[in-house]
N, C-alpha and C positions, 0 to 999 in steps of 0.2 A: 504494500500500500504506500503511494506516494505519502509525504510529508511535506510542511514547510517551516520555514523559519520560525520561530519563536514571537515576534511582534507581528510576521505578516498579512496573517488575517486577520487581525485585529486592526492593520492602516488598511488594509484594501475596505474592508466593510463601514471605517471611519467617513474617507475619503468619498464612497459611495453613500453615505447617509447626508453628508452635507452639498450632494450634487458636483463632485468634481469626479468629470470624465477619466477612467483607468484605460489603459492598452496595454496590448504585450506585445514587444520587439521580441520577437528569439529568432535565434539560429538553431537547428535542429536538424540532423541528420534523419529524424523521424518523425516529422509532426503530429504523425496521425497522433502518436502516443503522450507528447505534448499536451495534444487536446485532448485525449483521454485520461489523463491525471489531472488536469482542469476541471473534467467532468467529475471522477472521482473526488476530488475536494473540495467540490461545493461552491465552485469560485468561476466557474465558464460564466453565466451571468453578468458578471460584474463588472465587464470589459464592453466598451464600444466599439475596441477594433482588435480584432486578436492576427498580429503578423506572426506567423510561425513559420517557418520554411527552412529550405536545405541552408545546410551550413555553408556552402560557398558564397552566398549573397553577402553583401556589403550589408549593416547596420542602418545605412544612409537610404538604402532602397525600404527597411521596413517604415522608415521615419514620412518618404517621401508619400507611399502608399498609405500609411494614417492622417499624415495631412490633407489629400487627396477624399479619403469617408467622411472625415468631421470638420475640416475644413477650418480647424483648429492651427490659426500660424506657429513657425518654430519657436516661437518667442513667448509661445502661452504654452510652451510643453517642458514638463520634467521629467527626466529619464535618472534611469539608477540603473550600472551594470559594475560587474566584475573583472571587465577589462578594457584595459586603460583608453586599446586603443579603437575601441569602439568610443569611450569617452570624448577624446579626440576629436576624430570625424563628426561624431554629432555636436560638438558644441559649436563646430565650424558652423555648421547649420542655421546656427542663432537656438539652439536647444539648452534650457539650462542643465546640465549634465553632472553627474555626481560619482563617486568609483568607489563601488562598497565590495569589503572583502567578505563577509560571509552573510548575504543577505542584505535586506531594506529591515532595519530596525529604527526605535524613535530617535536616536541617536542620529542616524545619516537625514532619517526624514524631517526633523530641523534644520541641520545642515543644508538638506537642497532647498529647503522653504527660505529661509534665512539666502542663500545664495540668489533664489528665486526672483524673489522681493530684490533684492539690491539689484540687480543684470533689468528686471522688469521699471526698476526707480530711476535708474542711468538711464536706460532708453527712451524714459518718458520723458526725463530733464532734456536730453537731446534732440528731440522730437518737439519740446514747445522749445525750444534755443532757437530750432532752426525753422518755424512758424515765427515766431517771433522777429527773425532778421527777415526773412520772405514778405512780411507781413510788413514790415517798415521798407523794404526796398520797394514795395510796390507801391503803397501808401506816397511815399518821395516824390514819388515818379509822376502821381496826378497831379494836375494842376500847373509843374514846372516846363508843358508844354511853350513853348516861344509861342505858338502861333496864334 
């Protein structure tokens, strides 16, 4: 019988009670079986977009295909994986990206939240910066017509 981690059903079922979207990136040499220990643990539900597939795909391809279903940009998505350089690659993405060594406990999932918040509060600082000078360059611009 499949198992999981010690906090993990207890944040996935969280995370789902307060209405925030879960998915699964995996790579798997076997998906079918993937999804049958999803099914076994009570947790295939709980997911809006389940990527499972052979292990030679790129990270980047399950990332692109959930953006794709829920139309959720990379920049409102949080990922947690075991290696690095799947890390990596997705955070290139604009994914806030987190590298947990045995599992998503409360511990990392502050961590990514905490990270979350800060990558989502820069973005937004940068975002009204650059409203903000657009907004005054164009503003300038009326009125100083010569004609």
């Amino acid at each position: 019988m499949p198992s999981m981690y010690p906090h993990a059903k207890g944040i996935l079922h969280a995370l789902k009670d307060k209405g925030i979207d879960v998915a699964v990136a995996s790579r798997s040499p076997t998906p079918d079986i993937a999804n049958t220990f999803l099914r076994k643990l009570s947790i295939d539900s709980i997911f809006v977009a389940k990527e499972i597939f052979s292990s030679w795909t790129h990270k980047t391809d399950h990332f692109q295909r959930i953006h794709s279903r829920t139309a959720v940009p990379f920049n409102s998505m949080l990922f947690f994986d075991d290696e690095d350089r799947n890390i990596q690659s997705v955070s290139k993405m604009g994914v806030t990206s987190i590298l947990v060594g045995k599992g998503v406990n409360l511990g990392a999932l502050r961590q990514g939240l905490t990270k979350f918040y800060q990558n989502w509060s820069t973005s937004e600082k940068n975002k009204q910066k650059w409203q903000t000078k657009f907004c005054k360059k164009s503003n300038s611009s009326e009125g100083n017509d010569p004609e």
